[in-house]
N, C-alpha and C positions, 0 to 999 in steps of 0.2 A: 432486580437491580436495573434502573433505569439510565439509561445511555440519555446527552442531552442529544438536542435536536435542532441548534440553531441556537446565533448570534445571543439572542434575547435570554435562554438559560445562560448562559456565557455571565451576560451582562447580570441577571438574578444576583449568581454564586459570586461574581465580582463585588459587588455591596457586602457581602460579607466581610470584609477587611476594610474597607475604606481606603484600596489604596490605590492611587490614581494611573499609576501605572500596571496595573494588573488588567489584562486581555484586551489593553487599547490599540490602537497601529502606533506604532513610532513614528513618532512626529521629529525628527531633530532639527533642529534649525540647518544645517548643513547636509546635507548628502554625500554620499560616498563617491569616489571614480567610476563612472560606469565602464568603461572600457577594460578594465583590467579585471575588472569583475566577471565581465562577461567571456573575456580571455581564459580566463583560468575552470572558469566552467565548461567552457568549448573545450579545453583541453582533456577536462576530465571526464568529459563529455563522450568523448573519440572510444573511449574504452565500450561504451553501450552500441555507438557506431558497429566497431566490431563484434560485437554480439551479437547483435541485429543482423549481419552476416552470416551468422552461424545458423540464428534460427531460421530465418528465410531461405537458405538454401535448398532446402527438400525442394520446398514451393515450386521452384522453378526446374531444378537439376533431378527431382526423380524421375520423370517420365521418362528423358534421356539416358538416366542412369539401369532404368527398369530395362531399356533398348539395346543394353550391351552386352554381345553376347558373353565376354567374361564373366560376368555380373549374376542374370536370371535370377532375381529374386521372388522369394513366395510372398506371399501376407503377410505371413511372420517376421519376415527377414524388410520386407521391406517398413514395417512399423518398427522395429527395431532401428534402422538407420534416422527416421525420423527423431525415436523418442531417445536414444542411447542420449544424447548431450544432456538431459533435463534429469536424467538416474544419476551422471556423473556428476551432474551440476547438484544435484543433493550432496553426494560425497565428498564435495569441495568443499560446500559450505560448513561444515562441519569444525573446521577448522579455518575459518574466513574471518569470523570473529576475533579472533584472537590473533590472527595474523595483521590484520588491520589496526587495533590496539596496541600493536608489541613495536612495528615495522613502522606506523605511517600509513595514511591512504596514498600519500603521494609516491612514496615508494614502491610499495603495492602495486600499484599501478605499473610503475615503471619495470617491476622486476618481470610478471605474467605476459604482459603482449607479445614477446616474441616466442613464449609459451604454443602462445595462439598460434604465429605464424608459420611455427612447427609442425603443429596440429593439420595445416592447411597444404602445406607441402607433402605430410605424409600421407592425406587423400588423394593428393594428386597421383603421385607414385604408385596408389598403391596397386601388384597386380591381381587382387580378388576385392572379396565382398567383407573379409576378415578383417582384411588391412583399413578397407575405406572404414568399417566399426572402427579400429583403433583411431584413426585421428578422428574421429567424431567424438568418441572417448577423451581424448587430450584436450579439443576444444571446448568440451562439457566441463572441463574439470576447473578450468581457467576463467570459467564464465560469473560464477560466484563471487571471484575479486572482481573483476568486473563492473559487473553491476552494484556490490555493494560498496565498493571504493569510490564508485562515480555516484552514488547516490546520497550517500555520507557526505562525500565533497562537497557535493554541488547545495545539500544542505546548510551544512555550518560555513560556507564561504559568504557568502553575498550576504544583504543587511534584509530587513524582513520584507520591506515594499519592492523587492528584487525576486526572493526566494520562489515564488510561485513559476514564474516566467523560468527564471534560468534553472530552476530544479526540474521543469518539465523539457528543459533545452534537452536534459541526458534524451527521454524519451522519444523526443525528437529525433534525433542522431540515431536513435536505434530503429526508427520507419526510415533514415534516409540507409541505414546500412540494411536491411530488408528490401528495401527496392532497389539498391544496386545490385542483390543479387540474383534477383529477378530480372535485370535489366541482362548483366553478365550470364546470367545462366541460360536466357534467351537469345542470348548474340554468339556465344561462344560455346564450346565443349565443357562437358563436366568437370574433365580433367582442368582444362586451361581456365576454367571457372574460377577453381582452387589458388592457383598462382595466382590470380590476380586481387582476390580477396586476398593474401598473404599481405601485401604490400599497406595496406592501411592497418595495421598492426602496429610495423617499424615505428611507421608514423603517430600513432599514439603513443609512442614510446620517447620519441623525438618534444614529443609537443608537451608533453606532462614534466619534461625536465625543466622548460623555460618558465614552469610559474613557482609561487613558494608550497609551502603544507600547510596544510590545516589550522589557523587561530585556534581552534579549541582542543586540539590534539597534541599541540604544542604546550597551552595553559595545562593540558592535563597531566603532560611530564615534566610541570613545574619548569618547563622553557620558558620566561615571560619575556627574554631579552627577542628570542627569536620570533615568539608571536605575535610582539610589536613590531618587528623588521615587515613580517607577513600583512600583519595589519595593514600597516603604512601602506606597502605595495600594493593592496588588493583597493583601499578606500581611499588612498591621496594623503598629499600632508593637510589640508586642508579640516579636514576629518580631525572631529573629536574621539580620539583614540583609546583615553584614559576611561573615560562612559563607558565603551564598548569593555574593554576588558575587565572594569571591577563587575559585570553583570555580571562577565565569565566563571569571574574568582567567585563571589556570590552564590553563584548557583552549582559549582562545582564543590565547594567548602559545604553549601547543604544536602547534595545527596552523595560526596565521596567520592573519591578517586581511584578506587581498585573495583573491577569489575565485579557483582555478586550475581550469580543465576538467581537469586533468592529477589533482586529487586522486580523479576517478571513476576511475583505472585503477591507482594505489596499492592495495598488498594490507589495507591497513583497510578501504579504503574500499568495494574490489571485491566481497568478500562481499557487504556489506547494501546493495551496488546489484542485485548481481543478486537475493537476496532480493525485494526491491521490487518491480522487475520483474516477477518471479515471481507475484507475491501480485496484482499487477493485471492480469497474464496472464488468471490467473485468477479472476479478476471477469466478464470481458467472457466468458470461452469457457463460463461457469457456463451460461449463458442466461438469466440474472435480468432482465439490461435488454432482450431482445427483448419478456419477459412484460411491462415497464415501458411500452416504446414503445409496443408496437402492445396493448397491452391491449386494446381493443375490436373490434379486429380477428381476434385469435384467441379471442375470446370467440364472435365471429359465427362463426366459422370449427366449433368449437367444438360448435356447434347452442344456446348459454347464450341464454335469450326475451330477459331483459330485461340486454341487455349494458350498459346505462349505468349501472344500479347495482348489476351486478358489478362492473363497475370501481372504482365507491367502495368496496366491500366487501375490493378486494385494497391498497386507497389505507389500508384500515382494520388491514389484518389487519399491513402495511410498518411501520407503527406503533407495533404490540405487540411484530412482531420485533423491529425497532431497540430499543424501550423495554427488552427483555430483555435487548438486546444490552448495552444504556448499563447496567444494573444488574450483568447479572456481569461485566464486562471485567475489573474490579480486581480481582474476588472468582477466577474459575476462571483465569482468562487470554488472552491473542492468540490463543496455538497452541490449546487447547482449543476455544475458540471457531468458529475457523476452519474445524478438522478435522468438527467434527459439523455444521456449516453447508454445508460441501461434501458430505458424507455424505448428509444431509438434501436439499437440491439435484437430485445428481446420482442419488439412488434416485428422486424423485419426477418428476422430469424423463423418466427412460426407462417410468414407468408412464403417464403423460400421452401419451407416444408410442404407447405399447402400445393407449391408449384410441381414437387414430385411427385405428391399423390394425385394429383390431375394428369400427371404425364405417366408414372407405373402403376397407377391402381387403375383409375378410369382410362388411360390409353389414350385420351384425350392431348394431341402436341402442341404444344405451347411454342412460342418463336424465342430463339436461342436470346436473344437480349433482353428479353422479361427477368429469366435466371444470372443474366452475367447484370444487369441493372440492380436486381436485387440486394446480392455478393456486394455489390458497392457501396450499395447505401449503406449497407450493412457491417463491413467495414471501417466507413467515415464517421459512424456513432460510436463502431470499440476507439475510435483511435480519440476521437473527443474528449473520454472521460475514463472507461475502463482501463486504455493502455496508461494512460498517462497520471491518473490522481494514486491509485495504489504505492505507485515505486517512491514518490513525493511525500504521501502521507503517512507513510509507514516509516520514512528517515525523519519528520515532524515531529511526533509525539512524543520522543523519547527523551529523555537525560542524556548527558554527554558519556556518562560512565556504561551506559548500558545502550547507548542508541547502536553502534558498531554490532553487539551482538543478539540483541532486537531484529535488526534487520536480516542480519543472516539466518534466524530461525526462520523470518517471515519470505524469506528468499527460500529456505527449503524448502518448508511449506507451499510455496510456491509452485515451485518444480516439481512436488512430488504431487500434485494434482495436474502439473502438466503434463508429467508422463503418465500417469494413470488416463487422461485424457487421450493421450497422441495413441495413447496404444491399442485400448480399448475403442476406439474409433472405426475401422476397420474391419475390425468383426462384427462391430453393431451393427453396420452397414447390412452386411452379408445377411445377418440374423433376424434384422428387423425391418431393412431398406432404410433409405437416406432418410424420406419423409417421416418415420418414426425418431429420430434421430435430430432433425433441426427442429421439430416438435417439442422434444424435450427438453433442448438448450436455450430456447428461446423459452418456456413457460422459465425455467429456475431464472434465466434473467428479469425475467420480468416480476418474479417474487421477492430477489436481489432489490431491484428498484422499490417495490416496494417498504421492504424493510430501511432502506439510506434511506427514504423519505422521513421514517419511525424515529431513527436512532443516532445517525454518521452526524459528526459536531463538524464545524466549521474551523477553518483556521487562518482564515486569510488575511493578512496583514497585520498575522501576532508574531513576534519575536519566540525563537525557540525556548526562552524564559517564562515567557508568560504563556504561551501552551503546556508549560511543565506545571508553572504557580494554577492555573484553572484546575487541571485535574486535583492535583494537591486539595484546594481548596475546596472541589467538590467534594471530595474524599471525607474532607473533616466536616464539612455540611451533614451532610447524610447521618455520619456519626453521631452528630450530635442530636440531630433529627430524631435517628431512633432512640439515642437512649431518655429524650424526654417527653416522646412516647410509651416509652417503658414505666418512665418513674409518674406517669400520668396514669397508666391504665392499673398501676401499682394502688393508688392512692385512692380512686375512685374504686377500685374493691373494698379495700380497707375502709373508706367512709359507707360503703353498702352492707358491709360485714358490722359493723358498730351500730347503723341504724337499726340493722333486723333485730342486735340483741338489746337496743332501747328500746324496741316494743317488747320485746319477750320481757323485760323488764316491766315494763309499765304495766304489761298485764297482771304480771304475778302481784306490784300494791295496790293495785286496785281491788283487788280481790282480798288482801288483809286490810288494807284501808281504804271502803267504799269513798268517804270523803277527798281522798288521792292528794292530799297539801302538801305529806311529805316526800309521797311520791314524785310530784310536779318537781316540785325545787328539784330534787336530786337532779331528773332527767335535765332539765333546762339546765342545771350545773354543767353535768356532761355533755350537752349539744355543744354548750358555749364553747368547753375544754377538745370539740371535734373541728369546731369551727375554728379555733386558736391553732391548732394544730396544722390546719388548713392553708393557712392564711404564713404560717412561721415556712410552709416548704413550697409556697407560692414567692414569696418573699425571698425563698433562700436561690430561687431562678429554675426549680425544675422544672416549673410549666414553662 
């Protein structure tokens, strides 16, 4: 089953309908508000913000935390604090789906943040290694809405020649909240670390009350007075409003309003699940987030002096990726993106390897800024396209009725190769050294790249409509494809099957009648009655 590969299949399976608005960019004469667009994604934004908190914290706060002597943790203990949030953050999700469907993304949102802030205070307090699990635990668990609430948002808000940029804004916010806790965990105490993450929690809490909910979550429990109130606010009165919401109705009235697990194994939908899949596969196996997690740890590792502001320096460099990222997403595209972000990745991943084996196999010492230069580069490629097109493209491809809980499989999915990741990491190390280790994260990214070159479809400046109508429509291509294939290779036996027994024929009157006259007519009767036959199922369209 063949995955397309770019604009030009798009455009193929589009000719199949004839229908002008299927996988074009939306053109409307009028434009939406940009500002309130942008506002209400900022806000749903703040949720990844905090997230980004959660996960960058080791980065910075283990080494410190490794140095207290309440604390003294082993290998085990200390990969467990790393990886606890992303076990929990499966567990959440479980239940994300349907919580976001039932509740609202926007409430959702509003209800979990001080969840979080909870979470944060009771690492701070806590007096052992048991307590600091439990709120690592709590914050794992609230991270799911999170990310899927702001990923959904930030999706179905804004109009499609937006979507790219502001759906990668969430992404964004979640490098600036990883570098501020890089920043904080470098300037301050572990504990005092904690308080002060607590604080943009509130705030996300604050800031998600002042915009509306969801247009398409509201058309989905038949609110339409309230999805044009949201409309209105999000796009201006200016905005043709009535457009926008019959595509809603439209495309909601054809795949349905009650959620089915059954539409993930439908042939629309099975593509751009497995896509997804794929694309967050490929996140976790990149090696981006081991360099996130343990940042200071493979900085020491490393031989880097002053590893607490390398860290900030790679909380810096996440930044400019991502910022690159959020600038060309709508300009080159997902796939482009993606492809030189793994490229970039998985080349610099296997020279970072190469730098440990020059340093613990050969013994040979390298100067501490080759490996901290490396980490960066290395870095500014996941943040380009790995961090950022996954969480994007995976809120993309779905229907309204099943994008909410799409996402949260694709979210555990996620997580449950993150922690398999964080955890496993550590002992590889011990068992095989580093050098074996960014060898192999860098080869799977670089086979990653190659497969998005093969396979990953484009989506850049299609309306969530018309990435639903594509699939759809390649769906019924294919279909159709094969079955007049089928009724081709049917028909050409059956004219090989009749020829053989024209001669077995022919032969037998020729043999009672050397002169063959009445032989002839007959056969030539039946060629004619093969070729009639030929001609009535070519005619009837199965070729």
């Amino acid at each position: 089953m063949t995955i397309m590969s770019g604009d030009d299949e798009m455009d193929e399976v589009q000719g199949e309908r004839h229908n002008p608005t299927q996988l074009q960019p939306n053109k409307c004469k009028v434009e939406g508000r940009l500002v309130t667009q942008v506002c209400a994604c900022m806000a749903a934004g703040l949720g990844m913000f905090v997230s980004g908190a959660v996960i960058g914290w080791p980065g910075a706060a283990l080494p410190s935390l490794d140095h207290d002597p309440q604390m003294n943790m082993s290998t085990v203990q200390r990969a467990w604090v790393v990886g606890i949030v992303a076990l929990c953050g499966v567990i959440g999700s479980f239940v994300t789906a349907r919580v976001l469907d039932r509740v609202g993304r926007r409430k959702t949102l509003i209800c979990v943040s001080p969840v979080m802030a909870v979470g944060w205070v009771i690492i701070a307090l806590a007096p052992n290694l048991a307590v600091v699990l439990v709120g690592r635990a709590a914050c794992g668990l609230v991270t799911p809405f999170l990310f899927s609430g702001a990923c959904v948002y930030n999706s179905e808000t804004p109009e499609p020649w937006l979507r790219g940029r502001l759906g990668s804004l969430s992404t964004l916010l979640l490098t600036i909240g990883i570098l501020l806790s890089y920043v904080v965990g470098h300037l301050a105490s572990w504990r005092n670390s904690c308080y002060i993450l607590a604080c943009p929690c509130l705030l996300t809490m604050l800031a998600v009350l002042l915009v509306p909910e969801s247009p398409y979550f509201l058309m989905l429990k038949h609110r339409r007075n309230e999805a044009k109130a949201a409309l209105l606010w999000l796009r201006g009165p200016k905005f043709n409003l009535e457009t926008e919401m019959e595509a809603m109705e439209e495309k909601i009235s054809e795949v349905g309003r009650k959620m089915d697990y059954r539409e993930l194994l439908k042939p629309r939908t099975r593509k751009p699940f497995i896509i997804a899949l794929f694309i967050h596969t490929l996140q976790q196996v990149s090696g981006g987030n081991i360099l996130i997690m343990y940042t200071g740890t493979v900085f020491i590792s490393a031989g880097v002096v002053n590893h607490g502001m390398a860290t900030v320096y790679v909380g810096l460099v996440q930044l400019a990726g991502t910022m690159c990222s959020l600038l060309l997403m709508d300009h080159l595209g997902r796939r482009p993106m993606i492809i030189t972000s793994t490229f970039i990745m998985g080349s610099v991943t296997v020279v970072l390897g190469g730098c440990y084996y020059v340093n613990d196999v050969l013994g040979l010492g390298w100067p501490s800024w080759i490996p901290l230069m490396t980490i960066l580069v290395a870095q500014f490629g996941y943040c380009l396209g790995c961090r950022t097109v996954p969480w994007l493209v995976s809120s993309e491809l779905f229907n309204t009725t099943i994008r909410t809980t799409a996402n949260s499989i694709c979210f555990s999915w996620n997580r449950i190769l993150n922690f398999i990741v964080v955890q496993i990491y550590p002992f590889f190390v011990e068992a095989t050294g580093s050098y074996t280790v960014f060898f192999v994260f860098g080869s799977l990214c670089l086979l990653c790249c190659i497969i998005s070159i093969l396979f990953l479809p484009e989506t850049k400046g299609k309306s969530l409509e018309q990435i639903q109508d594509f699939f759809q429509d390649q769906q019924q291509a294919d279909t159709k494809n094969k079955y007049n294939n089928n009724n081709k290779k049917e028909f050409e036996i059956c004219i090989a099957t009749r020829n053989h027994e024209k001669k077995s024929m022919l032969g037998d009157l020729m043999i009672e009648n050397p002169e063959g006259e009445t032989g002839n007519k007959e056969v030539k009767d039946d060629t004619h009655l093969a070729c009639s036959e030929g001609q009535q199922i070519e005619r009837a369209g199965v070729w």
